[in-house]
C-alpha positions in Angstrom: 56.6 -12.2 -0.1 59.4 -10.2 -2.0 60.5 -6.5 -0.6 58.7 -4.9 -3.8 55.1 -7.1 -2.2 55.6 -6.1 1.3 55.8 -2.5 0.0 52.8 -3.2 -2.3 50.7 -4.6 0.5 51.8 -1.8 2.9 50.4 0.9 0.4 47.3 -0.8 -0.1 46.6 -1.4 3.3 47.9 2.5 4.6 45.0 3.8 1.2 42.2 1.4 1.9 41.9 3.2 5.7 42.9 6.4 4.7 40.0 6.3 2.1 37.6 4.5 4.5 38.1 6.8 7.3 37.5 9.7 5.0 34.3 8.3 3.3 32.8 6.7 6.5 33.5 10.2 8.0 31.5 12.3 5.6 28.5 10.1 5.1 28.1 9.6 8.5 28.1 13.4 9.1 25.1 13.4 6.5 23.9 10.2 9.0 23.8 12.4 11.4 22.1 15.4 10.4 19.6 13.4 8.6 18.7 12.0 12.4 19.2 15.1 14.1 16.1 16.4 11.6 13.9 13.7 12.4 14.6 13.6 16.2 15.2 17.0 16.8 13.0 17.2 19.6 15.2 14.5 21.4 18.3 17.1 20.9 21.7 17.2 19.4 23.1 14.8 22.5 20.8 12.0 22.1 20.9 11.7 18.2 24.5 11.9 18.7 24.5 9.1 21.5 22.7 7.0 18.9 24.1 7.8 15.4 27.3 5.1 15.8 25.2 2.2 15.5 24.4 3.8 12.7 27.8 2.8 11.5 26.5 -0.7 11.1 24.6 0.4 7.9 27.4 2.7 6.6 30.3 0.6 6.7 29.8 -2.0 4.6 29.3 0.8 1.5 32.0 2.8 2.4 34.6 -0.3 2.8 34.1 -1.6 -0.7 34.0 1.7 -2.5 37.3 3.1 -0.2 39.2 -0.7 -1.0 37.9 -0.2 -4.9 39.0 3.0 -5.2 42.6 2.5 -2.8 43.3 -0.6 -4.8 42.9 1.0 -8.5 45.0 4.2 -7.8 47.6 2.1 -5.9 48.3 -0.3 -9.1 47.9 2.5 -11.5 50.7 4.3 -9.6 52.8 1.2 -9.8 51.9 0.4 -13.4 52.3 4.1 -14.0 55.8 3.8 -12.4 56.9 0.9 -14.8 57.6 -0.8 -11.4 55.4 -4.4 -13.6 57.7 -3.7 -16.4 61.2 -4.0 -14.5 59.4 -6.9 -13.2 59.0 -8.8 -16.4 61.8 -7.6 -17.7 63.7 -9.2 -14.6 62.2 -12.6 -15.2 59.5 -12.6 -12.3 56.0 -13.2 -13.3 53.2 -10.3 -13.6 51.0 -12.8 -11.7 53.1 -12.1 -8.7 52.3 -8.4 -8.3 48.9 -9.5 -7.5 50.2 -11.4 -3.7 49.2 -8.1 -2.1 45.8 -7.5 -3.9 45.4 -11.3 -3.0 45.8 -10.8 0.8 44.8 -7.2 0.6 41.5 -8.8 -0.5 41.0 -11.3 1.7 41.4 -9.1 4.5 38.6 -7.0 3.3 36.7 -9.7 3.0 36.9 -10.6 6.3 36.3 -6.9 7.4 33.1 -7.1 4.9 31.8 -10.9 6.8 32.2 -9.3 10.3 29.9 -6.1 8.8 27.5 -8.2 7.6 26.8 -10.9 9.9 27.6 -9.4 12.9 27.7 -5.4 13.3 24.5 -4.8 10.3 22.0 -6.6 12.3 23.1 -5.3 15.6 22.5 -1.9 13.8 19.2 -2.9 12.8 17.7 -4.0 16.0 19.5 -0.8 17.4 17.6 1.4 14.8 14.1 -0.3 15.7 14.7 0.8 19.5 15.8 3.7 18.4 12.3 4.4 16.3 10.8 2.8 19.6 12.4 5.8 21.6 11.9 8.6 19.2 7.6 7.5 19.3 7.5 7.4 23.2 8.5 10.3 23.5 7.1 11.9 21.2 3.6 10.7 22.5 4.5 11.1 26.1 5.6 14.6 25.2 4.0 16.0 22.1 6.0 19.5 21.0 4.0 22.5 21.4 2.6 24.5 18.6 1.1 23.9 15.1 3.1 20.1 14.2 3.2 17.7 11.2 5.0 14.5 12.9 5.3 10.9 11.0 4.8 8.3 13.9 6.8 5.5 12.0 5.9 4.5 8.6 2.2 3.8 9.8 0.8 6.9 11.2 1.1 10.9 10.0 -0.3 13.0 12.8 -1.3 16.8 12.7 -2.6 19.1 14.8 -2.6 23.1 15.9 -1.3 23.0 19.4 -1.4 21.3 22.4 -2.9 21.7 25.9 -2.8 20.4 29.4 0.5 18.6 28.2 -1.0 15.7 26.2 -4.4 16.8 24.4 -3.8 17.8 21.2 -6.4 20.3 19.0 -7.6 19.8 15.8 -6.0 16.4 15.3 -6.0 15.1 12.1 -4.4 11.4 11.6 -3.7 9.4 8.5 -3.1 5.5 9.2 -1.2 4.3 5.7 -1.0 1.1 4.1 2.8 0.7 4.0 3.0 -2.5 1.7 0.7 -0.6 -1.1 2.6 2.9 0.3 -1.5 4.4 0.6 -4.0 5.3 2.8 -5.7 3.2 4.7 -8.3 5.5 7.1 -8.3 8.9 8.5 -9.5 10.5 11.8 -10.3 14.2 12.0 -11.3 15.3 15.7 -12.0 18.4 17.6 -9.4 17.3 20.7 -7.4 13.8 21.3 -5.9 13.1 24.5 -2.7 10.3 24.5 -3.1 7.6 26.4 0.1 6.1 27.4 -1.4 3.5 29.6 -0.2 0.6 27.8 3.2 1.6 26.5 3.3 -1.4 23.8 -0.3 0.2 22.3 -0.8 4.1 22.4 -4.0 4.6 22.1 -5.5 8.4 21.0 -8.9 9.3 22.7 -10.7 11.5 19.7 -13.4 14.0 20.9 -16.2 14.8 18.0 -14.7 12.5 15.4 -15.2 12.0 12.0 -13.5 9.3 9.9 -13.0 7.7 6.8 -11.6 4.1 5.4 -10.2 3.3 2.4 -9.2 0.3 0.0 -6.3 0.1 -2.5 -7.2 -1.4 -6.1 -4.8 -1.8 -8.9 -7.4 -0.6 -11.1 -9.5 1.9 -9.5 -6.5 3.2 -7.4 -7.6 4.0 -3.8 -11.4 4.0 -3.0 -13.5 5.1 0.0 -15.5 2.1 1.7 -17.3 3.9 4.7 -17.8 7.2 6.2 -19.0 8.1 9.2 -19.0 10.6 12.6 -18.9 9.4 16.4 -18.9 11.7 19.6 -15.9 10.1 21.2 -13.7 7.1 19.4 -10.3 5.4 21.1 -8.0 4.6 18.5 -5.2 2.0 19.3 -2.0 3.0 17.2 -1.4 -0.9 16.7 2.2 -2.2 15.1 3.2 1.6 16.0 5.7 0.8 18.8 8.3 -2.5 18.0 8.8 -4.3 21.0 12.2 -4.4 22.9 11.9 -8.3 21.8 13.4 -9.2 18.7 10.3 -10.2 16.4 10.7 -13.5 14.9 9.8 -12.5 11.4 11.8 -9.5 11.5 14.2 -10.8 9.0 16.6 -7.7 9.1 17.3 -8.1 12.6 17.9 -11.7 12.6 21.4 -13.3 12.7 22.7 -15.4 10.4 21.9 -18.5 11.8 18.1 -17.5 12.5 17.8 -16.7 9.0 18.1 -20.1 8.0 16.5 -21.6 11.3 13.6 -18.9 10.1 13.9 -20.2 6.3 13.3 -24.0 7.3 10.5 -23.2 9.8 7.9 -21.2 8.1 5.3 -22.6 6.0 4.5 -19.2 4.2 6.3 -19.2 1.0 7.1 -15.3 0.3 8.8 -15.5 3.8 10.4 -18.7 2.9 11.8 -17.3 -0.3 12.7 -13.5 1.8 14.8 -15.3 4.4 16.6 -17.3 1.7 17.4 -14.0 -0.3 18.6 -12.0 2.7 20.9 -15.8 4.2 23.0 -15.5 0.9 23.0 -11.9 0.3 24.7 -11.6 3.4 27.0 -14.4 2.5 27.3 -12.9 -1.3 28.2 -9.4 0.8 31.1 -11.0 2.4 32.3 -12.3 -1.4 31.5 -9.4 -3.7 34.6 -7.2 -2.2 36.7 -9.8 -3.1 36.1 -9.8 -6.5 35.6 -6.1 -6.5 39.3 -5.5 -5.5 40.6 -7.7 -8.1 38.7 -5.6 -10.9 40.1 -2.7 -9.3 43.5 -3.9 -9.4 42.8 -4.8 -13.0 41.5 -1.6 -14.1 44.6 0.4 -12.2 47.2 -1.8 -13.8 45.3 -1.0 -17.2 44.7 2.5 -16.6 48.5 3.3 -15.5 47.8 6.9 -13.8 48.7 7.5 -10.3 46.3 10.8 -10.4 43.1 10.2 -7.9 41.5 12.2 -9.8 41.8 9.7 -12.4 41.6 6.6 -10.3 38.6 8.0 -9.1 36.6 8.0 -12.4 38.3 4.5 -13.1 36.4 3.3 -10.1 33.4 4.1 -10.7 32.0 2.1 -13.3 33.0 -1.1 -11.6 31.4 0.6 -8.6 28.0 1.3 -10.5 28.0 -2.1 -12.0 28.6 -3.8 -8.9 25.5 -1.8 -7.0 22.9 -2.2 -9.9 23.8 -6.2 -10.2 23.2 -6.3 -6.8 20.2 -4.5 -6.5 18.8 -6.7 -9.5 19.9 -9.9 -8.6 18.3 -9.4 -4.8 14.9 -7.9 -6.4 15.0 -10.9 -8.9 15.1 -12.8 -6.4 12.2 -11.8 -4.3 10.0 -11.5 -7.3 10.7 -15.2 -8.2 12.7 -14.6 -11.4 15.7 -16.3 -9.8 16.8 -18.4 -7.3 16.8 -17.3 -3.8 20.1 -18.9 -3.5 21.5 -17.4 -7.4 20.2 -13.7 -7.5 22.4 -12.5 -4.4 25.6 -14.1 -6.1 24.9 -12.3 -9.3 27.3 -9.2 -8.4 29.9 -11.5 -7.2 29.6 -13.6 -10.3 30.0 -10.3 -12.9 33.1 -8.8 -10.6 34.4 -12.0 -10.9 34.9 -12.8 -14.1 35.0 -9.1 -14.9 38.4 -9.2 -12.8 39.9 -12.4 -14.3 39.0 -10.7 -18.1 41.3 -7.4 -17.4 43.5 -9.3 -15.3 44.3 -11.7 -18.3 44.5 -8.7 -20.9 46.9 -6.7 -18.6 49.0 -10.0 -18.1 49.0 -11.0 -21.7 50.2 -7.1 -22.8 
């Protein structure tokens, strides 16, 4: 590698964690907050002592959009600069102002594999003992006063006040249907007392009770099925409370490995086919920066501004096409459209041969 590459690749490297440290810095302040006003009962110290797992979801975003944007404002400064110019002029290849993207890229890459098959899922299991936390004590403690609380994606709980610590007035409890995102049954009580005998299953004693369940039809939308009143009723908040286990079909938690192990073991086919997605969309994840800093490269060497303003507004189309391709190709393959093992690559396949397009026209100028 020539003195003008090393210089190159120095730049590129110095920009792509200047920009990652900045973005990963102000998103994860949003993190944070957005925590803080779902836990704030727990307090400022203990969503802080839990937000940098949090990192594990953040990281991976901010590293392709901080190496896209580094790499496009870097070669448009260098293109700007007529620094490719002197270089054909002198004989020497275009081609060979692309050794540092080349290795620039592969280190991402790497940075993007050890995101997504290592650190993501870590922050995922983190998360779920987090949530497991945040319930606990919320139920061993309930706050004081007039309180509209979300226990998980299963349960919304209100009620006017609490007394004797744990018994709740005028609770009113709506257990939803998450899959069909409706509800499923409702309890209205005079007093409920938490029972926290069995951690794994809370279980709410309702005094005076009257209740309701419910169906969801595509047609109909969602319809009663039975009413009824009973003087006391004990209702188990089940699935409420992840165990400290890792569940064996919790397919965001799993390692790679265990995805596949996962894929090859179970008989249900909608799991088969989500296991498959999620194994090669992590392994797509680890290829699509790749491709995505070549594009960038391209577009800077076309665009030829060193203004970051400008590099800025290069990036992001390349940055919106690369997130909607990704998002399609993964949903169409959990609908069945595609392949479980083609729909992940679909972003990966567009930056690819998006890159090696501009990259030609740029050489061929």
């Amino acid at each position: 590698m020539g003195t003008l590459n090393r210089h190159v690749f120095k730049e590129l490297i110095v920009s792509v964690t200047f920009w990652f440290l900045v973005l990963t810095a102000v998103v994860m302040s949003f993190v944070i907050m957005q925590l803080f006003r779902n836990l704030a009962s727990q307090g400022l110290l203990f969503v802080l002592a839990q937000s940098p797992m949090m990192l594990g979801y953040v990281c991976p975003h901010t590293l392709a959009i901080a190496a896209a944007l580094a790499v496009t404002m870097v070669m448009g400064r260098i293109a700007a600069d007529r620094e490719i110019d002197a270089m054909r002029t002198s004989g020497i290849p275009q081609s060979r102002i692309l050794d540092p993207v080349l290795l620039a890229a592969l280190l991402v890459a790497g940075g993007a594999a050890l995101l997504h098959l290592q650190v993501t899922p870590a922050a995922y299991r983190h998360k779920k003992r987090l949530e497991r936390e945040a319930v606990l004590a919320v139920l061993k403690r309930p706050p004081p006063g007039e309180q509209t609380i979300g226990l998980g994606r299963q349960y919304l709980l209100r009620y006017r006040g609490v007394v004797d610590g744990n018994v709740l007035q005028n609770p009113f409890i709506v257990e939803i249907n998450v899959q069909k995102r409706a509800a499923r049954a409702y309890y209205i009580a005079t007093t409920a007392r938490v029972d926290m005998g069995d951690p794994e299953v809370p279980k709410l004693i309702l005094q005076k009770c009257s209740y309701g369940t419910m169906r969801s039809t595509d047609d109909e939308g969602v319809v009663r099925e039975e009413e009824g009143t009973i003087g006391e009723l004990t209702k188990s908040l089940d699935g409420l409370v992840p165990s400290e286990g890792e569940a064996s079909d919790d397919l965001d938690g799993l390692r790679l490995w265990q995805l596949w192990d996962f894929a090859h073991v179970t008989s249900h086919p909608q799991r088969k086919r989500d296991a498959v997605t999620r194994f090669h969309g992590r392994v797509a994840g680890t290829i699509a920066p790749f491709a995505l800093v070549l594009l960038a490269a391209g577009i800077g060497m076309t665009v030829q501004r060193s203004s970051r303003l400008v590099g800025l507004g290069a990036t992001l189309p390349s940055l919106m096409v690369y997130y909607g391709m990704q998002q399609l190709g993964t949903s169409l393959s959990e609908t069945g459209t595609l392949a479980p093992y083609l729909g992940p690559y679909l972003a990966s396949a567009v930056m690819a041969i998006s890159a090696l397009g501009v990259i030609y026209f740029r050489c061929r100028r």
